[in-house]
Legacy VTK file of the C-alpha trace (Angstrom):
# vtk DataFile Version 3.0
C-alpha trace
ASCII
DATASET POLYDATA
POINTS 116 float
-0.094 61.608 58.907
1.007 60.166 55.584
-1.625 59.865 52.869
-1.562 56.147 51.439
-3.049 57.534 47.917
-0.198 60.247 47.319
1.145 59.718 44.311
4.444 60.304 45.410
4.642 56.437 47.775
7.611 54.988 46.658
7.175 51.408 45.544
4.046 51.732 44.804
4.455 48.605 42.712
6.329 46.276 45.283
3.674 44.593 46.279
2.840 42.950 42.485
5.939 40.848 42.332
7.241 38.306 44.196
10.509 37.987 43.801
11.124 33.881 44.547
8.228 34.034 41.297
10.156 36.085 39.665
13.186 34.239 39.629
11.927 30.948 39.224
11.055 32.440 35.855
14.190 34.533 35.203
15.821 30.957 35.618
13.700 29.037 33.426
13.550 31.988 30.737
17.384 31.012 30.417
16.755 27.705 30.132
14.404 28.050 27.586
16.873 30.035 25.330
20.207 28.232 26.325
18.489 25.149 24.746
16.878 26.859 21.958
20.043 28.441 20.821
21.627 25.049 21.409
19.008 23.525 18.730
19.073 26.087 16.500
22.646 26.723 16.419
22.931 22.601 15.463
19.917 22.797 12.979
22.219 25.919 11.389
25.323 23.598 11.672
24.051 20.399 9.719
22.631 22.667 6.962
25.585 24.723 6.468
24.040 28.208 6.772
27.099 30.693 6.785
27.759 33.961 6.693
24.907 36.348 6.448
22.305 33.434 6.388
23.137 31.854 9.567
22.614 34.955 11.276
19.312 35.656 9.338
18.724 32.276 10.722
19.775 33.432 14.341
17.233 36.349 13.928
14.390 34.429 12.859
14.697 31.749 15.208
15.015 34.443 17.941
11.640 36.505 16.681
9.694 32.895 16.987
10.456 31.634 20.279
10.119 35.418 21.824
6.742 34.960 20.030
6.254 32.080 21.380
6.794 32.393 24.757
4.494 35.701 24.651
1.619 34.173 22.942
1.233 30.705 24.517
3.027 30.914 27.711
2.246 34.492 28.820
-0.671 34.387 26.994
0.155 38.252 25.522
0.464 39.682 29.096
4.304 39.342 29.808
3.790 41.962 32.641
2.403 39.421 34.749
5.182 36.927 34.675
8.627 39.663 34.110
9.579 42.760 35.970
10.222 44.366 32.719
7.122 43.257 30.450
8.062 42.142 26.592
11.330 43.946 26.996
12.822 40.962 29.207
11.157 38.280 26.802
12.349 39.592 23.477
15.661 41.413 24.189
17.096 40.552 27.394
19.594 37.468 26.837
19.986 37.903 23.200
23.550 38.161 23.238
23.812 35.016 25.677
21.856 33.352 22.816
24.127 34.260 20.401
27.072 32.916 21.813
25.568 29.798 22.565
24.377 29.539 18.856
27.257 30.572 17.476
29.106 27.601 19.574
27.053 24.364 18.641
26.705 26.193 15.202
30.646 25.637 14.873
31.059 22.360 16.285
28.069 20.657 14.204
29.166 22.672 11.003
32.569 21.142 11.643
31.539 17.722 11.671
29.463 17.404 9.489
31.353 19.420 6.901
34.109 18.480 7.316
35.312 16.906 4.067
33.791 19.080 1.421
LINES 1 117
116 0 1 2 3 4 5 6 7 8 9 10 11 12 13 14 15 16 17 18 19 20 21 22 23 24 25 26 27 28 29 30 31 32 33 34 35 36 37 38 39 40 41 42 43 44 45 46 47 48 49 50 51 52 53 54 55 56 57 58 59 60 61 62 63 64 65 66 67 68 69 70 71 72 73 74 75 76 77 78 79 80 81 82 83 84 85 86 87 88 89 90 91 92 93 94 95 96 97 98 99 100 101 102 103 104 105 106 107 108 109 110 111 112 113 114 115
């Protein structure tokens, strides 16, 4: 007869998530950054931050709203809300949020720059 305290029971852990939970906030952890980059990226744009300094911008734009999100809405316990804890918060979709900034970062530096 198997043992239910063996340390060796896979999924020991299963039964913490649930996974439509999970991906209700997977979803709206992208929409959080998709419209953050999307702001920042335009806030970059109309003050002409190029170079290293818009991506200084990028980074420090980044480190608050990861702080954000883990102080107020996972009130410092990410592990509750994310498979993967802080990790998922602070470095998953960084790239994503890049390219997004990147985009509006162009198009707003473009027109508002335009002539000078």
């Amino acid at each position: 007869m198997n043992n239910p305290n063996a340390p060796n029971q896979p999924n020991q852990n299963a039964h913490k998530y649930f996974q439509p939970h999970m991906a209700h906030n997977a979803k709206q952890l992208q929409f959080i950054r998709s419209c953050f980059a999307a702001i920042a990226g335009s806030a970059a744009g109309i003050l002409g931050l190029t170079n290293w300094n818009g991506f200084l911008f990028y980074a420090l734009s980044w480190t608050i709203l990861a702080s954000l999100l883990l102080l107020i809405k996972c009130q410092s316990q990410p592990g509750l809300y994310f498979i993967n804890g802080w990790r998922e918060l602070v470095v998953d979709g960084a790239l994503n949020g890049l390219l997004s900034y990147i985009l509006f970062h162009t198009f707003l530096y473009g027109l508002v720059h335009l002539y000078q």
